[in-house]
C-alpha positions in Angstrom: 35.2 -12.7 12.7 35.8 -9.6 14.9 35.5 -9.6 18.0 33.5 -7.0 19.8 36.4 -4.5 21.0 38.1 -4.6 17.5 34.2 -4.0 15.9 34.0 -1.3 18.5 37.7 0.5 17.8 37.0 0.4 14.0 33.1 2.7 14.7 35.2 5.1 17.2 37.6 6.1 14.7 35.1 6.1 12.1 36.2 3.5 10.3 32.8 1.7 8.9 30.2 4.4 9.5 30.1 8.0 10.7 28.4 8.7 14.1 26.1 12.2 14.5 27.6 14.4 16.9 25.4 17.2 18.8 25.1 19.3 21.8 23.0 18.3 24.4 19.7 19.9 23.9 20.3 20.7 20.2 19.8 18.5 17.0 22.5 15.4 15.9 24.0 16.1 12.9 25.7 13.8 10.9 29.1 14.5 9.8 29.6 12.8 6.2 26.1 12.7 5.1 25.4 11.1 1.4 24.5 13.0 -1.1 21.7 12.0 -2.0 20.0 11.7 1.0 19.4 14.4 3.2 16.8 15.5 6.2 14.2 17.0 3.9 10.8 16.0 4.7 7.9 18.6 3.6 4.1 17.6 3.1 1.2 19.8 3.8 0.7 18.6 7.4 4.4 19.9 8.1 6.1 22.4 5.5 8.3 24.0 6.9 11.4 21.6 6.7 14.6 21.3 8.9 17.0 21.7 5.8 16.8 23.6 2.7 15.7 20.9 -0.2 19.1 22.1 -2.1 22.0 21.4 -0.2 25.0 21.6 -2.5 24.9 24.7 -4.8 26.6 25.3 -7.6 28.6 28.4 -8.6 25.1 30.5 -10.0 23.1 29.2 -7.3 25.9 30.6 -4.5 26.0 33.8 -6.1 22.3 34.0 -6.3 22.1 32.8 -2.0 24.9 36.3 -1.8 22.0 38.4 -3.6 19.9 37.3 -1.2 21.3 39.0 1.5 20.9 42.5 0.1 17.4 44.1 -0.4 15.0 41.7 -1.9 13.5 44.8 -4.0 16.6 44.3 -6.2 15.7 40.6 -7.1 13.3 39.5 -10.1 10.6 37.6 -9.8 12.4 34.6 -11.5 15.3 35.0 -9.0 13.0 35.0 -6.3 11.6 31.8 -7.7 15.0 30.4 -7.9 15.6 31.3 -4.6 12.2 29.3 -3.5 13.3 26.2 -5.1 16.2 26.2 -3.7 14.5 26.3 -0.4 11.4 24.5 -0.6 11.1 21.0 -3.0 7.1 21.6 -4.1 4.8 24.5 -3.3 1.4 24.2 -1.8 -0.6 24.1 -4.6 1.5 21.5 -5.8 1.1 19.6 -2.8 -2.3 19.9 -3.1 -2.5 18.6 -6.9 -4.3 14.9 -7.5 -2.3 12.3 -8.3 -2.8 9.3 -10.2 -1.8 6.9 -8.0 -5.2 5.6 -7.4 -5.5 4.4 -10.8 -2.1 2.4 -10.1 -3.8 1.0 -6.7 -7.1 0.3 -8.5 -4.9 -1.6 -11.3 -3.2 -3.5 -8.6 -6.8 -4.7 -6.8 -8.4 -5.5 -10.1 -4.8 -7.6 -11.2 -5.5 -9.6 -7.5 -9.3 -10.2 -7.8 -8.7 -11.8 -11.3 -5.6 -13.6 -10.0 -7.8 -15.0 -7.2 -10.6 -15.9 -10.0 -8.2 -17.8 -12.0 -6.9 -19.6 -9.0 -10.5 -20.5 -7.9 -11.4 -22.0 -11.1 -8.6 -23.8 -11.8 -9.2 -25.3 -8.3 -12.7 -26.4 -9.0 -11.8 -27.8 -12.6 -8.5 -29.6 -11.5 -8.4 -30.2 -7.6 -12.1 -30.4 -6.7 -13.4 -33.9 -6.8 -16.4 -34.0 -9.2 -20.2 -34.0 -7.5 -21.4 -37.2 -6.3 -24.4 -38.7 -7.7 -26.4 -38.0 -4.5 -26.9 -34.2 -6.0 -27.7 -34.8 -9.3 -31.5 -33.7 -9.6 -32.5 -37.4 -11.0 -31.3 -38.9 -7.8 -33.2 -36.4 -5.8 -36.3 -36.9 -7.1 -35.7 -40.8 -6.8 -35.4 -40.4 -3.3 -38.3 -37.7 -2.9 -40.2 -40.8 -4.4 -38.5 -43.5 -1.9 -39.8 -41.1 0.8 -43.1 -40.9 -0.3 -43.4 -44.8 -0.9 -42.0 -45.4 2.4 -44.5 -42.9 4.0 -42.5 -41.4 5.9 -43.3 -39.2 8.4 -47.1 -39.2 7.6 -48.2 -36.4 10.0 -45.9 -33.4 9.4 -43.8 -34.8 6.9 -43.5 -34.5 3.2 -45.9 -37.5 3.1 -48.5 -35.4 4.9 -48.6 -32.9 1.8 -49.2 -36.1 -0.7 -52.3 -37.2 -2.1 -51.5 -40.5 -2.8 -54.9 -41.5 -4.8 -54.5 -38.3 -7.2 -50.4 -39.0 -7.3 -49.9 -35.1 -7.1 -49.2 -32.6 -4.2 -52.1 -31.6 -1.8 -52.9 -28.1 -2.6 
């Protein structure tokens, strides 16, 4: 293991990493940037980008950046184009287009809810002891008739509301 003025030496001379370098008050820079990735970042809340989406041209697309300079009245409409994409990744009306990513979120929700379903049954058919006799309706309506035999509570109670001659429910 290194210790932490040989780690140190090794990032100075840009051994492991490159550092950004700037000028106070301006932007860092990076010196080796990847290729792929880059400081782009346009959406509609904030199009105008710091960099240019291309970055590394190709012989046609330098030669189209010289044109550039001259008078734009001298450039087709499919250089201009050209020109644009080379600027800009998307324009606004593509921006603006619907995507179909809800149907991918919608997909996702649906996959959980019957995930959760699945789990909740198999819980109640393998994990869940089964009922206890106390709820099956035959018990209950032995003890409704324990209650009533017992008479209890005869002034507000259920036995209040029986007619015990008749052997049916006061009406």
């Amino acid at each position: 293991m290194l210790s932490r003025a040989a780690w140190s030496s090794v990032l100075r001379r840009g051994g492991l990493g490159t550092r950004g370098t700037h000028s106070p008050g301006g932007p860092a820079r990076a010196q080796g940037k990847m290729t792929p990735y880059t400081n782009y970042f346009a959406q509609r809340s904030y199009p105008m980008p710091d960099e240019p989406f291309c970055t590394q041209l190709n012989a046609e697309q330098r030669a189209l950046k010289e044109k550039e300079k001259g008078s734009w009245t001298q450039l087709s409409h499919a250089e201009k184009v050209a020109l644009y994409r080379l600027q800009y990744h998307q324009t606004f009306a593509e921006m603006n287009r619907r995507s179909n990513e809800w149907k991918t979120v919608m997909g996702c929700v649906f996959f959980f809810i019957g995930l959760t379903a699945l789990l909740i049954w198999w819980q109640r058919v393998y994990v869940f002891p089964v009922k206890p006799v106390t709820l099956t309706d035959e018990w209950k309506a032995q003890q409704l008739q324990r209650i009533l035999d017992m008479k209890g509570n005869p002034v507000q109670g259920l036995a209040s509301r029986w007619d015990y001659e008749k052997k049916e429910w006061r009406k």
